[in-house]
BALUMLO-192427 format. One record per residue (C-alpha): residue in one letter; x, y, z. Coordinates in steps of 0.25 Angstrom, whole numbers, plus 5000, padded with zeros to 4 digits. Layout:
aXYZ...
***
This chain:
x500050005000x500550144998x500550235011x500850395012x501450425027x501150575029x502150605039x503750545042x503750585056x504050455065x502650395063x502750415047x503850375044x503850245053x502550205047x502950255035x504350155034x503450025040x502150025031x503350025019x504049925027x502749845027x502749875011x502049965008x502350095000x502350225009x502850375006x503050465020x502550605016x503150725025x503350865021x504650875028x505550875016x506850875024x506150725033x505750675018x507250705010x507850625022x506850495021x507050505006x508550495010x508550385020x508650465033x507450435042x507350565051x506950485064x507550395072x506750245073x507550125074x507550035060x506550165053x507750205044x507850065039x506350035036x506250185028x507550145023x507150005017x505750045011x506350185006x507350084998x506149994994x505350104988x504150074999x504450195006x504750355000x504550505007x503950615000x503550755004x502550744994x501250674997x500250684986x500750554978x500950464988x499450514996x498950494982x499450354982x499450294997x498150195000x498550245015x499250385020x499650395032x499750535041x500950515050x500950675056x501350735067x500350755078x501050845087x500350895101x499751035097x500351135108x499351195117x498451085119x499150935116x498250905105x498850845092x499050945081x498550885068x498950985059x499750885053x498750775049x497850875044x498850935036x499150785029x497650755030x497450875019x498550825012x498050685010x496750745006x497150804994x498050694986x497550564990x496850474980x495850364981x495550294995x496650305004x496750275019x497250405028x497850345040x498350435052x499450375058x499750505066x499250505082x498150605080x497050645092x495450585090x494850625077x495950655067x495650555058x494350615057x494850745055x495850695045x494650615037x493850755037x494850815032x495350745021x493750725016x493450855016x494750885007x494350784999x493050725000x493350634987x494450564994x494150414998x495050395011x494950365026x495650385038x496250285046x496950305060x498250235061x498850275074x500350215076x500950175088x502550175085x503450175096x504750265092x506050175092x505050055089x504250105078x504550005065x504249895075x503149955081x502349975066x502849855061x502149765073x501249855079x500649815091x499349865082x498849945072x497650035074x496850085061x495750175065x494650175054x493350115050x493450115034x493649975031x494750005019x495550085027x495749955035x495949875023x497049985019x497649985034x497749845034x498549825022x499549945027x499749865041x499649725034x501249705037x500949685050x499749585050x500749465052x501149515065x499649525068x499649645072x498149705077x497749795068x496449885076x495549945070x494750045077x493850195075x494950315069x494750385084x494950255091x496250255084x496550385085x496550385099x497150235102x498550315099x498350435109x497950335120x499050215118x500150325120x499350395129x499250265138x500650235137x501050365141x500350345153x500950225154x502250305156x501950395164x501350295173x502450225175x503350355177x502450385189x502550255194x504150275192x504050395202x503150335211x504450205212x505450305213x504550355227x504250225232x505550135230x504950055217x505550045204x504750065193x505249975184x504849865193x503549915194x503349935178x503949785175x502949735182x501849825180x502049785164x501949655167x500449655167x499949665155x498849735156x499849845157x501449805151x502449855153x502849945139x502950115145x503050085159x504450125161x504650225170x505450365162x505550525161x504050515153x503550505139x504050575127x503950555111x503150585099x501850505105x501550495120x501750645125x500950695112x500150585112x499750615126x499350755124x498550715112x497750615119x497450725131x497050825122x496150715114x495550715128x495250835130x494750885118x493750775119x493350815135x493950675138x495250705146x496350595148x496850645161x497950515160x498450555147x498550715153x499150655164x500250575160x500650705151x500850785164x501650675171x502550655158x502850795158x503250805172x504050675172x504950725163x505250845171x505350765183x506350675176x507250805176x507150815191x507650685192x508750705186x508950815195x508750745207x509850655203x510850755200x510750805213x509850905213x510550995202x510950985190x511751135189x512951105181x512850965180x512550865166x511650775163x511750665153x510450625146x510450505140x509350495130x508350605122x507250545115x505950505122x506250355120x507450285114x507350235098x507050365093x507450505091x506150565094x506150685105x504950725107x504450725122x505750675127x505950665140x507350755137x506550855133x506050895146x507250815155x508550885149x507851035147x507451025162x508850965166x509551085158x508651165166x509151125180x510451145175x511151025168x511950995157x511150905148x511950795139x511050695131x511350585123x510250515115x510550415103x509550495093x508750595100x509850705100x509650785089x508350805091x508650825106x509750935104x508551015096x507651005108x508551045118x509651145113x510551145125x510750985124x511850925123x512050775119x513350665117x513650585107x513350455117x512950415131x514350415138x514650555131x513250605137x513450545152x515150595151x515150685163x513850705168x513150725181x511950625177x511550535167x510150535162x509450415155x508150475146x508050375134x508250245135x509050205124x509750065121x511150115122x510850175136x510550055144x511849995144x512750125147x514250075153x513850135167x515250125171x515550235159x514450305164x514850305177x516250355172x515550455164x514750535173x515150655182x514150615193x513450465192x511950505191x511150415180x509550455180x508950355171x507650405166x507350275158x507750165170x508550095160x509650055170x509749955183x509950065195x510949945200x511749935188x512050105189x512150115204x513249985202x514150075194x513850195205x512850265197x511650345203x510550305194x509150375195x507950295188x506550315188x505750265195x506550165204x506450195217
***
């Protein structure tokens, strides 16, 4: 089948890359020239494990091209897809959907005979409605629908996670859509994955309350991290057992400095101004916004507090930038309100981060990063763990011991034994282990 992904943004062009992986023939449509010159020459501008590989082999194949241009390749797609951003408007949290209306009108006036309209982008209840008025009013000749097609991509997991989804939610009631969505997901009917489907609004919202829930799940578990830290429990005892029941697992209950990303803190925002419009409010959901935000800033003063109480003239070595390891992505990191509000009482900030330092150095001017961990930690007075990535797990402590000027170790992510630090006469601060 032929397929127009409007929009190479993460969600794009990972979908983009796996339905040409699954055979069939896409074009990515963005108007940002410069992002489209550098697909067309092999350089993927985002950072997710083995994406470079598949655009690379299905580019080669002739299953996958980038255009600016969207005309031919709407006029020819059985299915387009709207992959735009959906960014929280300022003032009130709701999504702006500037972008998918502009794409909408675009559609409109190039496509040809009956085509499928899916939105694959997160958008709040009623936008697939809005996109269908839309779109008849501009051309009431057209014969199309709208399908909602929420995705559910994990960053540094995302070819796995849309090649064997735990499911695949269509929203529609027009029987050949289904047909049509069937045949673009047919790849992955041998791994019998479950493929729901269900009203457009149901779907529409399934996104906004799955990341909503496990964002609560987070921040759950963070509070139950303070509440260890009061009364002499560790919290990943309590978690390792708490996800052993089913009914409740054991995935996002691991006690850290909050949420970040492109999904949850939006997300969340989104969903709570869904409630509010509708005079529905989610007072969980507006909640665990409030406790986020202020765990991040009481993560600073933990850091602090382990330090001595000051951190006038002294350096702090941050090992880690983006929100979660596997990705480059900086939104809502936790850095982003950690290091400001370190440099603010004081301390010298040094960060090292495998791929989120370009981008972190144009967020926060006064940062300055090392070209490895060891460089990063070479005479400071504390070392900070806020990403948990791979090659930080197995630090020599010995080195780091050598390396520090003052053997402080504040690991926001608990990825090390406190007995294994306190061996090598190490002062190690976790969270939530009391």
């Amino acid at each position: 089948m032929r397929i127009a992904m409007i929009g190479t943004g993460y969600v794009g062009l990972v979908s983009g890359a796996c339905f040409s992986d699954f055979g069939h023939v896409v074009t990515c449509i963005d108007r940002d020239a410069a992002k489209i010159a550098e697909l067309q020459n092999g350089k993927v501008p985002i950072f997710e494990p083995g994406l470079d590989a598949v655009v690379a082999s299905n580019a080669e194949a002739g299953r996958l091209s980038f255009a600016t241009e969207s005309a031919a390749a709407i006029r020819a797609a059985d299915a387009i897809f709207l992959a735009v951003g959906t960014p929280s408007r300022r003032g009130d949290g709701f999504a702006d959907l500037s972008y998918i209306y502009d794409a909408a009108r675009e559609i409109a006036a190039e496509m040809e005979g009956f085509t499928v309209i899916v939105i694959k982008s997160t958008v709040p209840v009623g936008t697939n409605d809005e996109v269908d008025a839309i779109v008849r009013k501009l051309r009431p000749d057209a014969d199309f629908t709208v399908v909602s097609n929420p995705e559910f991509l994990r960053e540094g997991a995302a070819i796995e996670d849309f090649k064997r989804p735990d499911r695949v939610v269509v929203g529609t009631d027009d029987e050949r859509a289904r047909r049509v969505m069937r045949e673009l997901y047919r790849p992955l009917f041998i791994n019998e994955t479950p493929m729901l489907f269900t009203g457009r609004r149901a779907a529409e919202l399934i996104k906004y309350a799955s990341n909503a829930f496990l964002a609560t799940k987070i921040t759950f578990i963070n509070e139950i991290a303070d509440l260890c830290e009061k009364c002499g429990a560790d919290v990943q005892e309590v978690a390792r057992v708490m996800g052993l029941d089913r009914r409740i697992a054991g995935k996002f209950l691991h006690a850290g400095p909050g949420f970040g990303g492109s999904c949850f803190p939006k997300d969340t925002a989104a969903l709570a101004a869904i409630g509010q419009r509708y005079g529905a409010p989610i007072k969980i959901v507006e909640t665990v916004m409030g406790v986020n935000d202020a765990r991040k800033r009481a993560m600073a003063a933990k850091v602090v507090a382990a330090c001595g109480g000051s951190l006038q003239g002294k350096t702090v070595a941050v090992l880690g930038l983006t929100f979660k390891p596997n990705t480059g992505d900086m939104r809502e990191a936790p850095s982003l309100v950690i290091v400001p509000a370190l440099e603010a009482q004081g301390a010298r900030v040094r960060a090292y981060d495998p791929h989120g330092m370009e981008e972190a150095r144009k967020l926060m001017p006064r940062l300055e990063t090392a070209i490895d961990p060891y460089a990063c930690i070479e005479r400071a007075d504390a070392m900070l763990i806020l990403t948990e990535w791979d090659q930080f797990r197995a630090l020599d402590l010995d080195r780091v011991k050598r390396a520090l000027r003052n053997p402080v170790v504040v690991d926001l992510r608990n990825i090390y034994r406190p007995a294994d630090l306190a061996a090598k006469g190490l002062t190690y601060v976790s969270v939530g282990r009391g």
